[in-house]
Each structure stands twice: as C-alpha cells, then as structure tokens.
C-alpha positions as CSV (number, residue, x, y, z in Angstrom):
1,X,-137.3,33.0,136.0
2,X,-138.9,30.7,133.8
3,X,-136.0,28.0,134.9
4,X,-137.2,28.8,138.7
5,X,-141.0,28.8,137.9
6,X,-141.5,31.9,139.2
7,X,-143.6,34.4,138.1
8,X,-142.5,38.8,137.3
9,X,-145.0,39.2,140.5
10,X,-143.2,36.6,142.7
11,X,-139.6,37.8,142.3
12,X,-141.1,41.4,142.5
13,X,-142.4,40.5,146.1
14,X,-139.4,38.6,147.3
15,X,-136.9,41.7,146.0
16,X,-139.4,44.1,147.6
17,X,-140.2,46.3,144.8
18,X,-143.4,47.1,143.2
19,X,-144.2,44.9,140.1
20,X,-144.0,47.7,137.9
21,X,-140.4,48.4,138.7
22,X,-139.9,45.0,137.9
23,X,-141.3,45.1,134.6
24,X,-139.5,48.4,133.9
25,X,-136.3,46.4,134.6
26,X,-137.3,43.0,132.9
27,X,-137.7,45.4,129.7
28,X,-135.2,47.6,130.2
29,X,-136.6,50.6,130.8
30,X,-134.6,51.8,133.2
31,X,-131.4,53.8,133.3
32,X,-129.9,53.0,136.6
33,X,-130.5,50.2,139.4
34,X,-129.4,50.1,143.1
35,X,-126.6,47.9,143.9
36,X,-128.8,46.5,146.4
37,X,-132.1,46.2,143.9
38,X,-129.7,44.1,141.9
39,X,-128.1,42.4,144.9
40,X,-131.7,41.5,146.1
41,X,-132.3,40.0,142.3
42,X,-129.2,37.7,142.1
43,X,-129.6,36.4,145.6
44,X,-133.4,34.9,144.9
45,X,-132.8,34.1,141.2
46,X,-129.3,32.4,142.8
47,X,-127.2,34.3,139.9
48,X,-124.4,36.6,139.4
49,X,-124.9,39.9,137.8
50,X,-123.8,38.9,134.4
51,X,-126.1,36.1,134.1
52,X,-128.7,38.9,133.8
53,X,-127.1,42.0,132.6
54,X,-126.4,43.1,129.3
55,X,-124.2,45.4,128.4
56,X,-125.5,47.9,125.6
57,X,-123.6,51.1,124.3
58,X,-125.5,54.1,124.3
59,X,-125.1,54.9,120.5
60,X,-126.7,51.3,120.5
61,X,-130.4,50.5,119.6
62,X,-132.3,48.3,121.1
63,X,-134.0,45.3,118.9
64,X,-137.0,44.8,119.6
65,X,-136.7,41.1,119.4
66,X,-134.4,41.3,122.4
67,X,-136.5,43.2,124.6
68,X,-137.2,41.1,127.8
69,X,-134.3,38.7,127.5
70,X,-133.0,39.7,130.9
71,X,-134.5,38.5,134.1
C-alpha cells in the first residue's frame, strides 16, 4: 500500500468493506476471507494473491515483529 500511496482507509473504501475489516486482515486477525474480498484486494492493489498472503501453519506462532507485513 505504501508503494501505491494509499492509505488502510482508501483501499478499505475501494474493496467495499468497513475499515475495520481491513485492519483485521492487514493484521491477521482473521480466519477466513471471501474469494471475492480478496479478489476485490488484488485487483486495486494490481497484485496476485501471493504477493499478499502468507502462508502460516496452525501449530505456528505468530511473531510479533511480522504482524502487519501483509497488505
């Protein structure tokens, strides 16, 4: 987002979901997405899924460090 200067708020409003969603998937605090939540993501951030997903394995914890290295 940073490389698009756009702001959490912006892409929220051109997805269509709420800011706080957003956030909640910026940080990862979310267990599921909609194919189409994510479709709406990579088609204004001009991406492909993996440029913004990480894949994590349940036993996994999270680092701290890392949180809010996605979109």
């Amino acid at each position: 987002m940073a490389d698009r200067k756009m702001s959490l708020n912006d892409l929220a409003d051109k997805v269509g979901i709420t800011n706080v969603n957003m956030s909640r998937i910026k940080t990862g605090k979310i267990k599921a997405i909609r194919f189409s939540t994510l479709n709406a993501i990579c088609k204004v951030l001009e991406c492909e899924p993996g440029d913004i997903l990480k894949y994590l394995d349940d036993d996994d914890d999270l680092d701290p460090s890392e949180e809010g290295e996605g979109i």
